[in-house]
C-alpha positions in Angstrom: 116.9 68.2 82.1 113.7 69.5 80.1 110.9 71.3 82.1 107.7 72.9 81.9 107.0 76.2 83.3 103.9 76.4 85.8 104.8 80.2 86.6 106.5 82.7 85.3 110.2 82.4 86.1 112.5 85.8 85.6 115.2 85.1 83.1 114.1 82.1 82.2 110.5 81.6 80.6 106.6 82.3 81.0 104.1 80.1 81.9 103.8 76.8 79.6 107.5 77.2 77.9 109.5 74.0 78.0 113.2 74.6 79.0 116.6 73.3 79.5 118.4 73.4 83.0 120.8 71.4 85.0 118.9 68.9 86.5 120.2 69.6 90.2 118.2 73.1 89.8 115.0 71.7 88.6 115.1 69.1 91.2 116.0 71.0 94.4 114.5 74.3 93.6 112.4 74.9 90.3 110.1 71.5 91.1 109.4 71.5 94.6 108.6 75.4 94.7 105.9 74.3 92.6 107.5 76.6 89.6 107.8 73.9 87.1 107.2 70.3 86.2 109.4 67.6 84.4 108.5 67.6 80.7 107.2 63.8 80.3 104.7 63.1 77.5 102.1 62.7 80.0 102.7 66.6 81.7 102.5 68.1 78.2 99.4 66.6 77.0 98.2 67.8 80.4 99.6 71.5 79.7 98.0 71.3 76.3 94.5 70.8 77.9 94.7 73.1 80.0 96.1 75.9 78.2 92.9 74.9 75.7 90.3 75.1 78.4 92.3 78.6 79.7 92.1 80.0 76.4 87.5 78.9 76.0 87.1 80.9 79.7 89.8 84.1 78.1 87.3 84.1 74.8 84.1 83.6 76.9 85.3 86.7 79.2 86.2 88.9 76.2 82.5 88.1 74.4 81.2 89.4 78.0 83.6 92.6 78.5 82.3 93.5 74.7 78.8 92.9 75.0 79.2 95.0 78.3 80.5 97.2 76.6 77.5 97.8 73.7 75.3 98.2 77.1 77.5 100.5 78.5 77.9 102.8 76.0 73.7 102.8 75.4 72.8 104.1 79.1 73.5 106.9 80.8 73.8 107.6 84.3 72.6 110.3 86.4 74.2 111.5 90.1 72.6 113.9 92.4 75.1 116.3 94.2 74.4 119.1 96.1 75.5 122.8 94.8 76.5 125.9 96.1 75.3 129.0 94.3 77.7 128.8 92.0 77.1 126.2 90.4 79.9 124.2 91.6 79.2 120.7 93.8 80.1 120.7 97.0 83.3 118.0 96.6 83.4 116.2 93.3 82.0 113.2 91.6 84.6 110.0 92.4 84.1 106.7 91.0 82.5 105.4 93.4 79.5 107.8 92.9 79.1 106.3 89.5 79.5 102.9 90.5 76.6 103.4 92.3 74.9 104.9 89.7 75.4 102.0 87.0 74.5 99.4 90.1 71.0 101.1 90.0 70.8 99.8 86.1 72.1 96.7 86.3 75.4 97.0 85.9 78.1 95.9 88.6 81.9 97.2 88.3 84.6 97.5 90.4 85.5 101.5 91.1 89.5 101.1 89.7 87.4 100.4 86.2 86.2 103.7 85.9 88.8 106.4 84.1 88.0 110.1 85.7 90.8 112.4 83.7 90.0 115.0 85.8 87.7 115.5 89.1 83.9 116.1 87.9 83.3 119.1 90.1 80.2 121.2 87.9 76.9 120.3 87.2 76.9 118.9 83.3 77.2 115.8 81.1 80.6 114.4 81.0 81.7 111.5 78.8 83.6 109.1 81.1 86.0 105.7 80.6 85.0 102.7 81.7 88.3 100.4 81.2 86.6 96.5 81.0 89.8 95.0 80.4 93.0 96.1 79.0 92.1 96.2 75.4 88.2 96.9 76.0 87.1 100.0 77.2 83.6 102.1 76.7 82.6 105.5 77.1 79.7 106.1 79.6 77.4 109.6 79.9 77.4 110.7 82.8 74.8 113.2 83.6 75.1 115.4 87.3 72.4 117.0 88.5 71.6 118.9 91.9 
């Protein structure tokens, strides 16, 4: 019996592949688990539209994660801390800090976006990741001041 995927199945296919298995296995346990669908002309002209409509909203997000990006890398943002006489800030700068800081300029991310290599713990300018998606990513400056 031919199917189409609806999820990804281990060992077998991704998402939208037709395939070949015993009929007793799509029937009892690939079609009612909701896994796959029987590959009639009708379910792959549905597949078709909406892999097409999946693939506008992927190009419509990546447009939006680069022009983020341009805007990004334009600003800067700027965190108070307090200091001890050292110069050294009393705990360190985490994402969430800057989060903050870019929500004061517009811009609204989720903290697991932002890419500290190390723990900002001096007053200075540091260049820091921002990861938009997995193939976009921008450098912000980020300024800390007492």
């Amino acid at each position: 019996m031919e199917i189409i995927l609806k999820q990804d199945v281990p060992n077998m296919g991704r998402i939208g592949d037709k395939v070949k298995v015993a009929s007793g296995f799509a029937r009892n346990y690939l079609i009612p688990k909701g896994l796959a669908m029987e590959a009639s002309d009708k379910n792959v002209r549905v597949l078709q539209k909406a892999q097409e409509l999946q693939e506008i909203r992927q190009n419509k997000k990546l447009l939006e994660a680069k022009s983020l990006a341009k805007r990004i890398r334009k600003i800067s943002c700027t965190i108070v801390k307090q200091v001890s006489e050292g110069e050294r800030l009393f705990g360190s700068v985490t994402p969430q800090d800057i989060v903050k800081g870019l929500e004061a300029e517009g811009i609204f991310l989720d903290k697991k976006q932002i890419v500290l290599e190390e723990p900002i713990k001096t007053l200075g300018i540091y260049p820091v990741k921002v990861q938009l998606t997995p193939d976009i990513e921008s450098v912000l400056k980020v300024w800390v001041v007492k």
